[in-house]
C-alpha positions in Angstrom: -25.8 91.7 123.3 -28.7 93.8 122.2 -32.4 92.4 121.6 -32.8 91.9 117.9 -36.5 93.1 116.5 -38.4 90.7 115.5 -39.1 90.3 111.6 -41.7 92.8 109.8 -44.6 90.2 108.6 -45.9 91.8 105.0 -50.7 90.9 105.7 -52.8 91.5 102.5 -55.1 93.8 103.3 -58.1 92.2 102.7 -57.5 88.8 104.3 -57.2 91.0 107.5 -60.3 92.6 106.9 -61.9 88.8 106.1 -60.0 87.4 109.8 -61.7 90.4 111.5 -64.8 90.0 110.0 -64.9 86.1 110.9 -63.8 86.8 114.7 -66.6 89.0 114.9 -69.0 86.7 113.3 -67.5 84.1 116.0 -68.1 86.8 118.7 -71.7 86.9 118.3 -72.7 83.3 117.7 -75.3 81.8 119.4 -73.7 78.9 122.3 -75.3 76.0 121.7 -77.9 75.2 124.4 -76.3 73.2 127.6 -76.4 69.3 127.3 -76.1 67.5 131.1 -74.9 64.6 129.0 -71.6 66.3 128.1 -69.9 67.8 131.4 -66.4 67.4 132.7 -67.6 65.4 135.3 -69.3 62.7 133.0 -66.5 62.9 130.4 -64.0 62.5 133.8 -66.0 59.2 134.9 -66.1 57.4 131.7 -62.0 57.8 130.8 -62.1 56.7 133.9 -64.2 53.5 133.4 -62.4 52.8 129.8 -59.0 52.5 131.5 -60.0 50.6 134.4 
């Protein structure tokens, strides 16, 4: 049995444009500064401590 193709998706344009222009935006946001508070290590240890 042959593989069928998968369906042709009909994009406006212009909301393309807008998706691209928002993953850009996202690309060169500032990271927010680093917290010690919230590491996997901390978050780890208190799931930890709530389900003991």
């Amino acid at each position: 049995m042959p593989a069928l193709d998968p369906p042709e998706v009909q994009m406006d344009p212009e909301l393309v444009k807008k998706y691209e222009q928002e993953i850009e935006a996202a690309k060169n946001a500032p990271l927010p500064e680093e917290d010690d508070d919230f590491c996997l290590a901390t978050m780890i240890k208190k799931s930890i401590t709530i389900f003991i």
